[in-house]
KEKE-3310 file (N, C-alpha, C; in steps of 0.2 Angstrom, whole numbers, plus 5000, padded with zeros to 4 digits):
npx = (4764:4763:4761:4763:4775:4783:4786:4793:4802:4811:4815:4823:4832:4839:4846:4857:4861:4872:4880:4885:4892:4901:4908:4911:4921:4930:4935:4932:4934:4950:4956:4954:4959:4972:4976:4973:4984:4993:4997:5005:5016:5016:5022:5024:5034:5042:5032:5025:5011:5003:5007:5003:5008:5006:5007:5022:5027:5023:5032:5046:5045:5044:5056:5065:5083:5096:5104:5105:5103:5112:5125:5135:5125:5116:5105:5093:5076:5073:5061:5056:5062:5057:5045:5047:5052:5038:5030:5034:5034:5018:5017:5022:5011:5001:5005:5008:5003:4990:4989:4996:4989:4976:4977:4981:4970:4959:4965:4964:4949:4947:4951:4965:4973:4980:4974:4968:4964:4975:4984:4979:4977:4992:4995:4986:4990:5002:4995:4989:5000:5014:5015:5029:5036:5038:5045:5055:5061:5062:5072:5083:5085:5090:5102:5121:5126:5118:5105:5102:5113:5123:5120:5122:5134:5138:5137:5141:5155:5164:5170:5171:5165:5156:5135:5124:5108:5101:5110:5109:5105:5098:5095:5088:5073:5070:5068:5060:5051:5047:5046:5033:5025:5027:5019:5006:4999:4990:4978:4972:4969:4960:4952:4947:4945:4932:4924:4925:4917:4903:4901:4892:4892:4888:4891:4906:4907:4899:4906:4917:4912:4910:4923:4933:4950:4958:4964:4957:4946:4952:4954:4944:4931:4933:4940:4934:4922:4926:4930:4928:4930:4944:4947:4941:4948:4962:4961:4962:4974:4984:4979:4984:4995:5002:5001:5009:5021:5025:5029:5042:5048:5053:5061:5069:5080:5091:5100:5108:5103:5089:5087:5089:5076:5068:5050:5036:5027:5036:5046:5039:5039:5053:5057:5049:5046:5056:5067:5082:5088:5074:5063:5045:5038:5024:5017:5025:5024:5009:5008:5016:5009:4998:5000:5000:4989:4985:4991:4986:4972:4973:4978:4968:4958:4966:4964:4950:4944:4951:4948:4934:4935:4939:4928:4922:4912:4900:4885:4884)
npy = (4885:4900:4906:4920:4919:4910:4914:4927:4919:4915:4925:4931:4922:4921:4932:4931:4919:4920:4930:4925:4913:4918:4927:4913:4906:4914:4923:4916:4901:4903:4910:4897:4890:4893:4891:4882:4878:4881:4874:4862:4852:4856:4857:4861:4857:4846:4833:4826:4823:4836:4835:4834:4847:4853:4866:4869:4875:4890:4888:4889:4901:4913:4909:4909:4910:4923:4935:4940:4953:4958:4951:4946:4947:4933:4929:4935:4936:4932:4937:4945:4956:4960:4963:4975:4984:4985:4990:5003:5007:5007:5016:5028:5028:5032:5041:5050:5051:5054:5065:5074:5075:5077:5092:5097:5098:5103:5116:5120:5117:5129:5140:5145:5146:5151:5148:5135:5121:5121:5116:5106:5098:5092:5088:5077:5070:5059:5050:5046:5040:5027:5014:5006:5014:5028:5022:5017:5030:5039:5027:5032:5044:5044:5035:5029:5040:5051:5063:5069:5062:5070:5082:5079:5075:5088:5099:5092:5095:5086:5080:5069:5058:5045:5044:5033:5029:5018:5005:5007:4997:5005:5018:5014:5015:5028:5034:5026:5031:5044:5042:5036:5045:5055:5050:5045:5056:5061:5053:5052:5067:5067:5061:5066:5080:5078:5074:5086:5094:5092:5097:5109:5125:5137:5133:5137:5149:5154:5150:5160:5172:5174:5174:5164:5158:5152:5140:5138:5132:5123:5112:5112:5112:5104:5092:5084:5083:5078:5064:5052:5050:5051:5039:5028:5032:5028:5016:5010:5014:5006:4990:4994:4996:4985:4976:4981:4982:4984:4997:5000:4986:4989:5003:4999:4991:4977:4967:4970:4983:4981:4970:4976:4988:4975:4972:4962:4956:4958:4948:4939:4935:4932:4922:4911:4911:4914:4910:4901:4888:4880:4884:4890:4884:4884:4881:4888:4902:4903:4902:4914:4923:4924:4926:4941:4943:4940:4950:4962:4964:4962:4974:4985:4981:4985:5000:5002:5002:5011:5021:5021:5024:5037:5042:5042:5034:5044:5053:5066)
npz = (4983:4977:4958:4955:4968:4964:4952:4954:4963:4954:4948:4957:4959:4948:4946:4956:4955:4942:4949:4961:4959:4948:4959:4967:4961:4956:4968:4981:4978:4973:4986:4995:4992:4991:5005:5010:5001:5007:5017:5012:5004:4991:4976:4958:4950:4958:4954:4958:4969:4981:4998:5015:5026:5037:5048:5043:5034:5038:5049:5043:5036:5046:5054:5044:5042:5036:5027:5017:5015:5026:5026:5036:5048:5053:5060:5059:5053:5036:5033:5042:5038:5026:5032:5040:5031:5024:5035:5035:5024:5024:5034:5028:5020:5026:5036:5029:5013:5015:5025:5019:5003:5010:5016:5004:4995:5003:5002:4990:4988:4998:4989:4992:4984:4965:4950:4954:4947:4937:4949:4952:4943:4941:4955:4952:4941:4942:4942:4931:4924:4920:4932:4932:4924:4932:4944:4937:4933:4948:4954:4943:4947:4960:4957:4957:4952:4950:4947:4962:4968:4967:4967:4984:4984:4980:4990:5001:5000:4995:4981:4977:4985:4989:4985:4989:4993:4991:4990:5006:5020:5030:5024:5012:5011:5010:4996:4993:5001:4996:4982:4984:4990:4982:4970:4974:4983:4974:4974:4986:4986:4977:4983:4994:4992:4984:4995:5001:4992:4996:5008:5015:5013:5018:5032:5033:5031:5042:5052:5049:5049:5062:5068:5066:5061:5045:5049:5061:5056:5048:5056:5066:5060:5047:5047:5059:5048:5039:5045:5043:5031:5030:5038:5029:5020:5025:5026:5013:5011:5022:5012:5000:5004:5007:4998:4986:4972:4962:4959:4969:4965:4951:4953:4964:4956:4954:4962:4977:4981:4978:4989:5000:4999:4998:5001:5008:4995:4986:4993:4992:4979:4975:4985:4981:4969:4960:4963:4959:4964:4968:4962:4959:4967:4975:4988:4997:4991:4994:5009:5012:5006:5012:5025:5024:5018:5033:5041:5035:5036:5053:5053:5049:5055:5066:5062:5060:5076:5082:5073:5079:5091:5090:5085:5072:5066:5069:5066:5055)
capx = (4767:4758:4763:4766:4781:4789:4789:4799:4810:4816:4817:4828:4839:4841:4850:4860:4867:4878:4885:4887:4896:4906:4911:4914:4926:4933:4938:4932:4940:4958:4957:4952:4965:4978:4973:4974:4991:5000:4999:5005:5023:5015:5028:5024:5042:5042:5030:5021:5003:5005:5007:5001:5012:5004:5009:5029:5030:5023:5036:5049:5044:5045:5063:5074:5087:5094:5114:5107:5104:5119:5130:5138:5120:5113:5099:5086:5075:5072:5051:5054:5066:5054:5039:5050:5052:5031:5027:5037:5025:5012:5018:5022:5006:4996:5005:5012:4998:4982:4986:4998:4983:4968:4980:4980:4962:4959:4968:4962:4942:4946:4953:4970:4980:4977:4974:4966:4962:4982:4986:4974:4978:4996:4996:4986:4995:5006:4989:4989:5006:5015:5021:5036:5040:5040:5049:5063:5064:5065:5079:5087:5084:5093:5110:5125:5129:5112:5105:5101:5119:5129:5119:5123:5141:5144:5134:5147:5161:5169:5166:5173:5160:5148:5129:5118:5103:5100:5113:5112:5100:5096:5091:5086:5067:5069:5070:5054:5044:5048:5044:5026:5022:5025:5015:4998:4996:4985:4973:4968:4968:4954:4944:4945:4940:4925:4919:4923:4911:4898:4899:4888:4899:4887:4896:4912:4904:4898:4913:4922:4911:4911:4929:4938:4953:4959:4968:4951:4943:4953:4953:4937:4927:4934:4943:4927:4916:4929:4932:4924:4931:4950:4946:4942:4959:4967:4962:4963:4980:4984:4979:4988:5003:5004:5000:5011:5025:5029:5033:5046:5051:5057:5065:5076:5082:5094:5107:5110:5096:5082:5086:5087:5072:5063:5044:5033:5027:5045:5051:5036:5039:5059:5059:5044:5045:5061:5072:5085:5087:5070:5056:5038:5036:5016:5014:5027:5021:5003:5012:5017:5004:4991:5002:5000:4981:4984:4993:4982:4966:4974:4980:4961:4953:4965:4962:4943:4945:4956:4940:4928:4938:4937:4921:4920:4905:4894:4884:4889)
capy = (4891:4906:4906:4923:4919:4905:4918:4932:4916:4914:4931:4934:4916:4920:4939:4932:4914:4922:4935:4921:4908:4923:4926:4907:4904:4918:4927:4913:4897:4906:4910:4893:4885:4898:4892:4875:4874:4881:4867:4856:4855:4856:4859:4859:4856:4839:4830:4822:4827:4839:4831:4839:4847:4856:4872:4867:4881:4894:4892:4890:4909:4916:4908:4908:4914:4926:4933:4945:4960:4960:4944:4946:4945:4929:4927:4940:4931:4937:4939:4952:4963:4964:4964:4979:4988:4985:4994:5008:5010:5007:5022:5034:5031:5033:5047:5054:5054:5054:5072:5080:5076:5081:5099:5101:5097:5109:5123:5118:5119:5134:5144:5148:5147:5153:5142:5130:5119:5117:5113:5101:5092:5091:5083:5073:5068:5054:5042:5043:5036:5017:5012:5005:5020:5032:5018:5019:5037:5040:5024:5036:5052:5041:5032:5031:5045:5051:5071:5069:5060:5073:5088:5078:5078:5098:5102:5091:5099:5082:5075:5060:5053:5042:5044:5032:5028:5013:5002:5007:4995:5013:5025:5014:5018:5037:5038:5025:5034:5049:5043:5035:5051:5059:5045:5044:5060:5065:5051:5054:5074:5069:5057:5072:5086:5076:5075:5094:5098:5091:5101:5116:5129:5140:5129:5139:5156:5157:5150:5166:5179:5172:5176:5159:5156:5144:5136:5134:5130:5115:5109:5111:5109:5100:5087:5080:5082:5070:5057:5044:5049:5048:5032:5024:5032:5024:5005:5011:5013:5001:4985:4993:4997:4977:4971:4984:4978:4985:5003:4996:4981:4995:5007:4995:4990:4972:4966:4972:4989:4976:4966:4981:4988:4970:4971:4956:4955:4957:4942:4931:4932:4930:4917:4907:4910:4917:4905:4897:4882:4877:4887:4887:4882:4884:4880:4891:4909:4903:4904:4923:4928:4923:4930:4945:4946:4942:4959:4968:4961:4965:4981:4987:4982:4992:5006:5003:5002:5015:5025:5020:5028:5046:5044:5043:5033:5048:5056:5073)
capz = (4982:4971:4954:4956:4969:4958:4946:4959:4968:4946:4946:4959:4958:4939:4947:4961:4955:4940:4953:4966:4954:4949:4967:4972:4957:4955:4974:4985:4977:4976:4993:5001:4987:4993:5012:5008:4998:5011:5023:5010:5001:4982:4969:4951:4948:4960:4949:4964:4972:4987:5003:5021:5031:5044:5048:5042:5029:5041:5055:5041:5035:5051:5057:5041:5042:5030:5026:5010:5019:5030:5026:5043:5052:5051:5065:5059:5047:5031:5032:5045:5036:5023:5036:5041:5025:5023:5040:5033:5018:5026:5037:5024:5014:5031:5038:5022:5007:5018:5025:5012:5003:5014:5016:4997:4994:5009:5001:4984:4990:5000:4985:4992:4978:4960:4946:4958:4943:4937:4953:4954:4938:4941:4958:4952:4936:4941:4942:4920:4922:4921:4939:4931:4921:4939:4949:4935:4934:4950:4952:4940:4952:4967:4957:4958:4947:4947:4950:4970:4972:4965:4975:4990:4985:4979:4997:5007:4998:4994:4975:4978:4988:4984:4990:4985:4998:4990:4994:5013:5021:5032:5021:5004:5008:5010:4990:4990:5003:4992:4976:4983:4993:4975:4966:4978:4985:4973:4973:4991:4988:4975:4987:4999:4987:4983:5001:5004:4990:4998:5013:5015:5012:5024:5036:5033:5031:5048:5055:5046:5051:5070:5069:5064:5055:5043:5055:5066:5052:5046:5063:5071:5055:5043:5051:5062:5045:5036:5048:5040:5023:5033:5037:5023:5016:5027:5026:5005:5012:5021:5010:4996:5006:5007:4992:4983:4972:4955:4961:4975:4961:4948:4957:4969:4953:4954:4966:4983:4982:4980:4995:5005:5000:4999:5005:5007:4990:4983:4996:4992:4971:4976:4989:4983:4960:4957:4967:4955:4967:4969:4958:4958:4977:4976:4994:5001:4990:4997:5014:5013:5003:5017:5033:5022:5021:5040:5043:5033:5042:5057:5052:5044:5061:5072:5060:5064:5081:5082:5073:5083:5098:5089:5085:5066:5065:5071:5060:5054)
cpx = (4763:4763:4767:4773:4784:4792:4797:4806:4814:4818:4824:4833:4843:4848:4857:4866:4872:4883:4887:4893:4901:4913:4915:4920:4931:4938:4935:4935:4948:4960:4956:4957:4971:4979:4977:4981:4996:5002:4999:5014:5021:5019:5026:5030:5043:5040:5026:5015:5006:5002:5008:5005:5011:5005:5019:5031:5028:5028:5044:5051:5046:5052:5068:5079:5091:5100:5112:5105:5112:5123:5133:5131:5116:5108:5093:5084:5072:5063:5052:5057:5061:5046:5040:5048:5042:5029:5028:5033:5020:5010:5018:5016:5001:4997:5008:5007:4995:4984:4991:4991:4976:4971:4977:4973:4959:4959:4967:4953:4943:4949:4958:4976:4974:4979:4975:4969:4970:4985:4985:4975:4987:4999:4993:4987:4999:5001:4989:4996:5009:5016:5029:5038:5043:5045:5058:5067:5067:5072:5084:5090:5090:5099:5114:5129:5121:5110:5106:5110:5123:5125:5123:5131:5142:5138:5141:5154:5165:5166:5167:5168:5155:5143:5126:5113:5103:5103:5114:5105:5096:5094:5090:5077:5065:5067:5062:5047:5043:5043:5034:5023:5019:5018:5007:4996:4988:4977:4969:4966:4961:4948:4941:4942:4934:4921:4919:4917:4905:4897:4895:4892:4898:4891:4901:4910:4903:4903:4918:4922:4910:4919:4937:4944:4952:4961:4964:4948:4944:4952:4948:4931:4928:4934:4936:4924:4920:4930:4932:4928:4940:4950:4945:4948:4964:4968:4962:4971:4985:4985:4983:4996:5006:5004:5005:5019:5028:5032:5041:5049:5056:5061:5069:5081:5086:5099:5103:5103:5088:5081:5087:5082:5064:5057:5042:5031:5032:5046:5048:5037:5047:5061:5054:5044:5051:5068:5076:5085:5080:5063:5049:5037:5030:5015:5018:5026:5015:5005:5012:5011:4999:4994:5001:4993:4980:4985:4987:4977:4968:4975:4974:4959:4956:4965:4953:4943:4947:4950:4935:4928:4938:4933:4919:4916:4900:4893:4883:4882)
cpy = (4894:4904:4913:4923:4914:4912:4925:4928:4916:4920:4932:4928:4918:4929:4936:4924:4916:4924:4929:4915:4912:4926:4919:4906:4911:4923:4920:4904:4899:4907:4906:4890:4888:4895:4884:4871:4876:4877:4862:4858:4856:4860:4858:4855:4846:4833:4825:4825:4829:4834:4836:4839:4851:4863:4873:4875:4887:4895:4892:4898:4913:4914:4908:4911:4916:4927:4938:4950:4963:4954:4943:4945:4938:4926:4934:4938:4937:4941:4946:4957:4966:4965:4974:4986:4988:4990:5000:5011:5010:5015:5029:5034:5031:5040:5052:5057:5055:5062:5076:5080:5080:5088:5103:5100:5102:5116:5124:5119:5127:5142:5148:5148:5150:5147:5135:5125:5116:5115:5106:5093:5091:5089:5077:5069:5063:5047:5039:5041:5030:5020:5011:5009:5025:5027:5020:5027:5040:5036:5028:5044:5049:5036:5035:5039:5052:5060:5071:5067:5067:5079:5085:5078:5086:5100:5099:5092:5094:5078:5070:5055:5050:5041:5040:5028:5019:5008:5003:5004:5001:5016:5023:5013:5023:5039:5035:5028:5041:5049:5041:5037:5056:5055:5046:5049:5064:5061:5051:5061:5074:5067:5063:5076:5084:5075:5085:5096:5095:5093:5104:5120:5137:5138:5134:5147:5159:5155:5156:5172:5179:5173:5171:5161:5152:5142:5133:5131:5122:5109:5108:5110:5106:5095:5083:5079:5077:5065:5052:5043:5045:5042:5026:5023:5028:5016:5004:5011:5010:4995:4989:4996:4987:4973:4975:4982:4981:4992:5002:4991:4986:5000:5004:4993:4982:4973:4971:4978:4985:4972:4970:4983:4982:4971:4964:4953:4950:4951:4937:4929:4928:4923:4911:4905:4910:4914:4900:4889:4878:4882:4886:4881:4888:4886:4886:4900:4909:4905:4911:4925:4927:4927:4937:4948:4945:4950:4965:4967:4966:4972:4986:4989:4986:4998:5007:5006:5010:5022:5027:5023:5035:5047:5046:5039:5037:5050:5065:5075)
cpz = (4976:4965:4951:4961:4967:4955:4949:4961:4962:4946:4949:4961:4950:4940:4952:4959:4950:4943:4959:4964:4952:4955:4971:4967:4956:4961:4980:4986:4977:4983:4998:4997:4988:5002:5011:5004:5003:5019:5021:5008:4992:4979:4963:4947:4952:4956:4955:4968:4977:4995:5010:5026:5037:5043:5047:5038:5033:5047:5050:5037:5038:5055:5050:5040:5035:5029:5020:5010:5019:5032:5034:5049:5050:5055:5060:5052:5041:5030:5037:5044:5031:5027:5039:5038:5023:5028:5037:5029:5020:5031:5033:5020:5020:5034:5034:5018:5009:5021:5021:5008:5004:5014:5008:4995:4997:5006:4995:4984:4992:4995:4989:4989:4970:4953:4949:4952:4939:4940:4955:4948:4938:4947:4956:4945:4936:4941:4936:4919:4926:4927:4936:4929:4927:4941:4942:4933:4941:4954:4948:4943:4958:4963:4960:4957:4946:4950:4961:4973:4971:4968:4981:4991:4983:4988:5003:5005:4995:4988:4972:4981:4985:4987:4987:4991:4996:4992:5002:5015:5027:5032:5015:5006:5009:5001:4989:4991:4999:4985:4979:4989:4987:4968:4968:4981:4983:4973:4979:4993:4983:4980:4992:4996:4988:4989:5002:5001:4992:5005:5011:5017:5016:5031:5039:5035:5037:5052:5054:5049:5059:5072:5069:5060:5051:5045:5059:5062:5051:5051:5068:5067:5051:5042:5051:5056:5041:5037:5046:5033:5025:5034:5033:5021:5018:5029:5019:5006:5012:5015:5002:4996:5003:5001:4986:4979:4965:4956:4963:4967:4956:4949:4960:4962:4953:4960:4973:4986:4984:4985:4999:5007:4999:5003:5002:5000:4986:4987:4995:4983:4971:4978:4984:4975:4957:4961:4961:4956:4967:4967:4958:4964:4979:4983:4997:4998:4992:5004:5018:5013:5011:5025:5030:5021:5027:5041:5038:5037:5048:5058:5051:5051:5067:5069:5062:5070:5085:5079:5077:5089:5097:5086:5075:5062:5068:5063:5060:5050)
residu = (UNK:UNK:UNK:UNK:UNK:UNK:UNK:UNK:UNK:UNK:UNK:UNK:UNK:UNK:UNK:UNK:UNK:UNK:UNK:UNK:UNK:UNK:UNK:UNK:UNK:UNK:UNK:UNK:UNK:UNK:UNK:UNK:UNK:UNK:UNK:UNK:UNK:UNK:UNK:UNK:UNK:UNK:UNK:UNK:UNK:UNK:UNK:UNK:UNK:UNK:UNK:UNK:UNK:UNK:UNK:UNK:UNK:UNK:UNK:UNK:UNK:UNK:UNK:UNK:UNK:UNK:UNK:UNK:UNK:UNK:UNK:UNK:UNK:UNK:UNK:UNK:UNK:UNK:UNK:UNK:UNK:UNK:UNK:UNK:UNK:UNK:UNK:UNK:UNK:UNK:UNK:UNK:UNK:UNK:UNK:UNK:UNK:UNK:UNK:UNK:UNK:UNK:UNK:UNK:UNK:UNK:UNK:UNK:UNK:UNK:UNK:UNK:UNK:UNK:UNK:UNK:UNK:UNK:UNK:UNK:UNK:UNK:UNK:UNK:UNK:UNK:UNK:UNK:UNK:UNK:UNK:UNK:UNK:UNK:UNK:UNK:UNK:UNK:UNK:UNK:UNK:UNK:UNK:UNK:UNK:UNK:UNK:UNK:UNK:UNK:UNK:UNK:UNK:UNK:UNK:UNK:UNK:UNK:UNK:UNK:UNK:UNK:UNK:UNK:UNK:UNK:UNK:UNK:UNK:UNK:UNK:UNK:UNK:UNK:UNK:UNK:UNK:UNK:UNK:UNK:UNK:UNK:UNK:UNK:UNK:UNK:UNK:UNK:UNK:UNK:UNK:UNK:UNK:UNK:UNK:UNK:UNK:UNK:UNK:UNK:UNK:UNK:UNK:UNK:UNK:UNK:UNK:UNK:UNK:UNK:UNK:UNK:UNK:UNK:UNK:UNK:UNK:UNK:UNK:UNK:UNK:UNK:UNK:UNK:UNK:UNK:UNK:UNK:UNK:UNK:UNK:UNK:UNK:UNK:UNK:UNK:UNK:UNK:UNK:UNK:UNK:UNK:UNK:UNK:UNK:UNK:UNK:UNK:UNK:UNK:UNK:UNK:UNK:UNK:UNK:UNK:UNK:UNK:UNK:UNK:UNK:UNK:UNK:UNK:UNK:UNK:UNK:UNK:UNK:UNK:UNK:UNK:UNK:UNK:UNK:UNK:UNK:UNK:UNK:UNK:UNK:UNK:UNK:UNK:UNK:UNK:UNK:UNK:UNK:UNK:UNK:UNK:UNK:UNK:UNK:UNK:UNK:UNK:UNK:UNK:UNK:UNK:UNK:UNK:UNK:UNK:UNK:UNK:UNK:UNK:UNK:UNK:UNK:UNK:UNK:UNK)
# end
């Protein structure tokens, strides 16, 4: 070997092995040690080395039966109430923020409001603020006592009643699709923006003087020229539909609201760290947490697929 390619193969092992050692320790070991505990029973609390149990904690996830929902129901296992409560987010911030969003961005390029620019920094304003601080504001929007309840009673004429969404396993995630409709819209109205301005805004121009609207407009031009950006959004979505946890955690507040609106996260810190009886059950939060990069996975790839079928790998 040439002395000039030693020098190249140093050059580029000296680039590649810090980022690779970084990668292996850091995102590659936790998720083969995440893989690996959950086919064991490891307990820090036991005091004994983990011992292989096959897939035992995986079928124990998916059949347990549960009673803290709806005491009176005790067949419908707890993983799928909040598998339940997870779709739902994963719904609202798919069919919620991704085109409330692309609308305002839309209407925000195309200069049909005035003082674009306050608009623009005021939806997107809730991003410079805590999660926990929103979740317990709006928790405070949705009490007992709280603004929303007491509209709900001077509308139905009776001031005795008591509305609180929360406690109805029904309708306790109308206040959270709410709140994180209000939370992330704006972060996908920026992503959008930023592609609009990279249109050619001839584009629009002749579509205008040919006798379009904005209606044709959004629709026949827009749309197809964003597809690829949609897409993304939407497996941005997704993965932090699922993994999403201190919104939801602050807002349900304690007791009974929480078990309502429990999503996966929530039931793997609950059942797996936060368990009085039997705490710090390693194996069984590795368990969830991995059915949970399962559902996303599969969720990603039917959003690809589902892509791939209208065509938003062309080039535009």
């Amino acid at each position: 070997m040439k002395k000039s390619d030693k020098r190249e193969l140093i050059t580029f092992l000296g680039f590649i092995i810090p980022g690779l050692l970084i990668y292996l320790f850091i995102i590659a070991y936790p998720i083969c040690y995440s893989v690996f505990l959950s086919f064991t029973d490891y307990n820090p609390n036991a005091g004994k080395s983990p011992n292989f149990v096959g897939f035992a904690n995986y079928v124990k996830v998916l059949t347990m039966n549960k009673g803290l929902v709806d005491p009176t129901d005790l067949h419908t296992p707890e993983f799928f109430h909040a598998f339940k409560n997870n779709m739902i987010v994963v719904a609202v911030s798919v069919f919620g923020q991704i085109p409330i969003g692309f609308i305002l961005a839309f209407i925000l390029y195309r200069k049909q409001v005035k003082a674009a620019n306050f608009f623009q920094a005021m939806v997107f304003l809730p991003q410079f603020l805590s999660t926990i601080v929103i979740g317990i504001m709006w928790r405070m929007l949705f009490m007992v006592n709280g603004p929303v309840a007491r509209l709900m009673q001077y509308f139905s004429g009776n001031p005795d009643a008591q509305f609180t969404m929360m406690m109805d396993v029904n309708k306790c995630m109308i206040p959270i699709g709410i709140a994180l409709i209000w939370m992330y819209t704006g972060f996908y109205m920026i992503i959008f923006l930023a592609n609009l301005q990279k249109i050619n805004e001839s584009m629009f121009e002749a579509a205008k003087i040919d006798g379009a609207s904005e209606f044709q407009i959004f629709f026949k031009i827009t749309i197809p020229l964003l597809a690829s950006s949609i897409l993304t959004s939407c497996i941005l979505a997704i993965a932090g539909s699922l993994k999403g946890f201190s919104l939801i955690f602050s807002l349900a507040g304690e007791g009974k609201p929480r078990i309502n609106s429990e999503v996966l996260p929530i039931f793997m810190y609950r059942v797996a760290f936060n368990n009085a009886r039997d705490p710090m059950r390693f194996s069984y939060g590795a368990t969830i947490s991995n059915l949970v990069v399962l559902i996303s996975i599969l969720l990603i790839l039917f959003s690809n697929w589902v892509g791939k079928k209208l065509g938003t790998d062309e080039e535009y």
